[in-house]
DOTOR-54714 format. One record per residue (C-alpha): x, y, z; residue number from 1. Coordinates in steps of 0.2 Angstrom, whole numbers, plus 5000, padded with zeros to 4 digits. Layout:
<atoms>
    x    y    z  nr
    X    Y    Z NUM
...
</atoms>
This chain:
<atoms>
    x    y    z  nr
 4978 5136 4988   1
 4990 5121 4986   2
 4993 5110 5001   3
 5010 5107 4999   4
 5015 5088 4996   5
 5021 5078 5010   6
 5037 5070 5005   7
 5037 5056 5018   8
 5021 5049 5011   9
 5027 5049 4992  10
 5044 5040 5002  11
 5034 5028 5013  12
 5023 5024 4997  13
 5036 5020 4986  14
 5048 5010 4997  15
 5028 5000 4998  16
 5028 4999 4980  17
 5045 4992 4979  18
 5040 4979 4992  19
 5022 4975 4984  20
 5031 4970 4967  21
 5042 4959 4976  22
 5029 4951 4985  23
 5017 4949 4969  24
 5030 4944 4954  25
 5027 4925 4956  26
 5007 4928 4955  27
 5009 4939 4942  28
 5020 4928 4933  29
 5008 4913 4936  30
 4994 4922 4931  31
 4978 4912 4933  32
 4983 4909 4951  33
 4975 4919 4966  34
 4989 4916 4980  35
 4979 4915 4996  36
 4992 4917 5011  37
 5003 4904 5013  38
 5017 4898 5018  39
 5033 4899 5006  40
 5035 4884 4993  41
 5052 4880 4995  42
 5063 4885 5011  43
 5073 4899 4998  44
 5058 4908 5000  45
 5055 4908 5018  46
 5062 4926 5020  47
 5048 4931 5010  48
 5035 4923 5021  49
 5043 4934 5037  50
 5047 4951 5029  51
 5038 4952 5012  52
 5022 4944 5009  53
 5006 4950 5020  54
 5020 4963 5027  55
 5018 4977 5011  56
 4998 4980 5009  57
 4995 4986 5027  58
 5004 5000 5023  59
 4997 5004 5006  60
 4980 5002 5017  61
 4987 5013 5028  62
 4992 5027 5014  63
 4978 5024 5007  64
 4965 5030 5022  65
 4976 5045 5026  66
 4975 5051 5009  67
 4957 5051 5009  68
 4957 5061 5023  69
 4966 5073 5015  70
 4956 5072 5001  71
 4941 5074 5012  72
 4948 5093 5017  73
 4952 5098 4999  74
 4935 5091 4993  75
 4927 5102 5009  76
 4934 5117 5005  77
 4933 5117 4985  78
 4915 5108 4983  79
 4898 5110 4989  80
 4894 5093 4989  81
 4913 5085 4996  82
 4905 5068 4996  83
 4899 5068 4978  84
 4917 5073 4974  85
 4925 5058 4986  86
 4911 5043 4980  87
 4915 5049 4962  88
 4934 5045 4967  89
 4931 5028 4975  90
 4920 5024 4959  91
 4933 5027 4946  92
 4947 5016 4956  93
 4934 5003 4957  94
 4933 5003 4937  95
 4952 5001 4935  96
 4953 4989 4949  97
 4938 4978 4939  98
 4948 4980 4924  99
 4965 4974 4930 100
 4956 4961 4939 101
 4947 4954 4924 102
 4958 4957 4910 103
 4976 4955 4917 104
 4979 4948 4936 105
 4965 4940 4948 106
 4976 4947 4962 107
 4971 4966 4961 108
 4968 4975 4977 109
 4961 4992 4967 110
 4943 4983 4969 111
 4944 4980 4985 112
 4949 4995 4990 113
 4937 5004 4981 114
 4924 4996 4987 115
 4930 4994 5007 116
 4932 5015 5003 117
 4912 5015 4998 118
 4905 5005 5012 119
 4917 5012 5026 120
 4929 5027 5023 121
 4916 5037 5015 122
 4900 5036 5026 123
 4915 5037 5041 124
 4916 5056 5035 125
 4901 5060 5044 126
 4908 5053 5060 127
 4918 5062 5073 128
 4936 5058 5073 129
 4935 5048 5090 130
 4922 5040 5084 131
 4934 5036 5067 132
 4950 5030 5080 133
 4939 5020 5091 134
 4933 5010 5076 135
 4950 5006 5069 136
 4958 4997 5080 137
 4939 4985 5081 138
 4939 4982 5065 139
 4958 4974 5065 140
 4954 4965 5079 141
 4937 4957 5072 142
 4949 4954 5058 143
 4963 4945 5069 144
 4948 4936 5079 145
 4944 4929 5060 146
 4962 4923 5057 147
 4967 4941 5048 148
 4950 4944 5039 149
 4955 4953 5022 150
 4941 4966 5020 151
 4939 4969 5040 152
 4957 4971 5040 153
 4958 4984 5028 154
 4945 4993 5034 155
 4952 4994 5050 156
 4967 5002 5042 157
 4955 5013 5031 158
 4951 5020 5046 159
 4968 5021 5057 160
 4976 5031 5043 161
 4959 5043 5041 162
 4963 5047 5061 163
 4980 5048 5058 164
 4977 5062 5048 165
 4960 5069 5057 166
 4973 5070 5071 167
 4985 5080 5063 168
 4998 5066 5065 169
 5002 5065 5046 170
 5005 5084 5044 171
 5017 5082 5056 172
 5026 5065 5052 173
 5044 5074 5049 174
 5044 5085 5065 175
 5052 5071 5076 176
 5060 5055 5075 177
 5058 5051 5095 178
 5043 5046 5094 179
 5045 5035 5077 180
 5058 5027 5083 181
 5051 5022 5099 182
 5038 5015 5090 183
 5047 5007 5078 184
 5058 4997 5094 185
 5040 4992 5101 186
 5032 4985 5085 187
 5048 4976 5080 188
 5052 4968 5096 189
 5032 4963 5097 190
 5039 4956 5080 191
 5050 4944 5085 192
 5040 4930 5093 193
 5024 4930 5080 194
 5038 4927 5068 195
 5046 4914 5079 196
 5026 4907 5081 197
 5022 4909 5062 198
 5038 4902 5057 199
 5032 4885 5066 200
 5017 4883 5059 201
 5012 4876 5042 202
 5000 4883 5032 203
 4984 4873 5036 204
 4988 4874 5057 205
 4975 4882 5064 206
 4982 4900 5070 207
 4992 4901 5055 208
 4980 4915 5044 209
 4981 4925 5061 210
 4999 4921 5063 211
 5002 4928 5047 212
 4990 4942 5048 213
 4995 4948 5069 214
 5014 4947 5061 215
 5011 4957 5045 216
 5004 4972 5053 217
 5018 4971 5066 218
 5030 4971 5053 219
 5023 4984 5043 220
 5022 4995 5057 221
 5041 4994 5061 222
 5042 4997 5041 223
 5032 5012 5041 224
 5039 5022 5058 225
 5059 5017 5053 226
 5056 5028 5036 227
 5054 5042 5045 228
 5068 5039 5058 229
 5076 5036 5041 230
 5072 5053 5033 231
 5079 5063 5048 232
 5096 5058 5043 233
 5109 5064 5028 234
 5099 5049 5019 235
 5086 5058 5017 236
 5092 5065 4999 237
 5095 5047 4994 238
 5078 5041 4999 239
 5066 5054 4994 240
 5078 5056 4977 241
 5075 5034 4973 242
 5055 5032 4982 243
 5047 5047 4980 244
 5045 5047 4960 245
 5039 5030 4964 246
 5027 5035 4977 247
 5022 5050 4969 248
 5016 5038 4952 249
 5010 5024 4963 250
 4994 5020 4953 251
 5003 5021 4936 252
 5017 5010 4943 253
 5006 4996 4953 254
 4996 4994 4935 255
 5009 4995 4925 256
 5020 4980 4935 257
 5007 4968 4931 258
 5010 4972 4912 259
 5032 4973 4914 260
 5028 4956 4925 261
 5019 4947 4910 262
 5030 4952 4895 263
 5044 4946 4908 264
 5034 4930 4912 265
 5029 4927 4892 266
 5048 4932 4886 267
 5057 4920 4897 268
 5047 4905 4898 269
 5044 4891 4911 270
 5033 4889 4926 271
 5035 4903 4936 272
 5031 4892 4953 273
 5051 4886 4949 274
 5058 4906 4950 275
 5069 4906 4965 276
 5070 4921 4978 277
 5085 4928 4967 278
 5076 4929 4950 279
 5062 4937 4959 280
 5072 4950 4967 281
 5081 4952 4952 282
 5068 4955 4938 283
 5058 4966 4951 284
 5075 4978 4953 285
 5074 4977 4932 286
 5055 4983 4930 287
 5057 4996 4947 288
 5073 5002 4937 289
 5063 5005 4922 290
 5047 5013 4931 291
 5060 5024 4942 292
 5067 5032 4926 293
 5049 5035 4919 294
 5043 5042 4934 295
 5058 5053 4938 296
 5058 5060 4919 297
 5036 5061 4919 298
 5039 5071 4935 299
 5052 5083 4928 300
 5039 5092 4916 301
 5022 5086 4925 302
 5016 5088 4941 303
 5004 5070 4941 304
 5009 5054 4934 305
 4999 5050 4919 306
 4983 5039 4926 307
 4984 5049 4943 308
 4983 5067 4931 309
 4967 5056 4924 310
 4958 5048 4939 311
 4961 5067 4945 312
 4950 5073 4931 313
 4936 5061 4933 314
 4936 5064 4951 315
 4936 5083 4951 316
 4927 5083 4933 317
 4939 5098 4929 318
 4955 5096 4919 319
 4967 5095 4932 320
 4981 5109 4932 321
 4999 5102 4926 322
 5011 5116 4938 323
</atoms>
């Protein structure tokens, strides 16, 4: 039986794509450089150091440990051996991650992932699911403790999400928007002073990487419960209609960037350390454009984006139904 699809995922995901691009054009662009976190090089790019940068790969972190989980109960009632099916997964992504880190941008986070996914999320299936939420929220804060800790961080989040959906939270995202929005008011005024604190503080301060890191999942967190909030409204046509192709092709999209990124970079010349805030924006609307009308039109006659129909395949090492 097919577990139908959870549209505020494919939402949530996309809107995180949109913000990732954004965030990861001038690397991309300036390819040979792997941006630690900083502070924004010029002041028209400060907005991006509150809202955008550090703020857009929690959430993909998130997505990523709750759809594992999911994965973990198709696996469990479709396989004998689940775990062989779920390593097999992790192992494929960490070959694309490799290849997009060695042949077209140091920045990928597909690596990381996968390997964060091999060393945590899949020996964390064997745990019980307190056991999964206890451990979260202790990783993020060894993570925090180590001024925002990239692989602890993730793996805290790897985990929150798995719990998330253990605990049947992610099933029912849509049911209610009390308790989003409640939450979203808590993690957005917690917000406010870490970005007043951050905002301070120069890049090599100590308590600047935790600054950053403490602020970023705040933000995130207002990001990802104001979608759903958002969804309970009449824009809830609008959004699914503009994110969810995006989302629902998120692999396909985040690889593809890098290549829309280059060609833009190699075609138009120049140091892309001098692209103001607005170029950024604007050549990220241009390549989301273009991957929104390929996604839309793929989706209209298949049911998986092209590289997620193949890592589908190798996962399950079964052609992967197209309806």
């Amino acid at each position: 039986m097919k577990r139908e699809r959870i549209t505020a995922l494919d939402v949530i995901r996309g809107v995180a794509l949109c913000g990732i691009l954004l965030a990861n054009v001038k690397p991309i662009a300036h390819v040979g450089d792997l941006t630690a976190p900083g502070r924004p090089v010029t002041p028209d790019d400060a907005w991006m150091g509150l809202f955008v940068e550090q703020r857009i790969f929690p959430i993909f972190s998130l997505l990523f440990g709750a759809g594992f989980s999911l994965l973990v109960e198709s696996a469990a009632a479709q396989a004998a051996r689940p775990r062989l099916i779920l390593a097999r997964r992790l192992l494929v992504l960490l070959a694309a991650g490799l290849a997009h880190f060695l042949l077209l941008w140091p920045g990928d986070i597909l690596s990381t992932y996968a390997v964060v996914g091999l060393l945590v999320l899949l020996p964390s299936t064997w745990l019980p699911r307190l056991a999964v939420a206890a451990l979260a929220p202790a990783f993020v804060m060894a993570s925090l403790i180590l001024d925002g800790e990239r692989f602890l961080l993730v793996a805290g989040l790897f985990l929150l999400g798995s719990a998330l959906t253990r605990y049947g939270v992610t099933a029912r995202i849509e049911r209610s928007v009390r308790a989003p929005a409640a939450l979203c008011l808590t993690f957005a005024a917690l917000a406010a002073p870490v970005l007043w604190w951050q905002a301070g503080l120069d890049a090599d301060d100590p308590g600047f990487g935790r600054a950053l890191a403490l602020g970023g999942l705040l933000v995130a967190g207002a990001y990802v419960c104001a979608l759903p909030v958002l969804l309970g409204t009449p824009l809830r046509p609008v959004l699914a209609a503009l994110f969810a192709p995006l989302g629902r092709m998120a692999l396909t999209n985040y690889l593809t960037a890098t290549v829309l990124v280059l060609l833009v970079a190699r075609a138009s010349g120049g140091s892309a350390e001098t692209w103001s805030s607005g170029r950024v924006a604007l050549t990220s609307a241009a390549i989301l454009a273009v991957q929104w009308l390929w996604s839309a039109l793929w989706l209209r006659r298949h049911r998986y984006g092209p590289l997620e129909w193949l890592w589908r395949w190798a996962t399950w090492a079964r052609r992967p139904q197209e309806t």
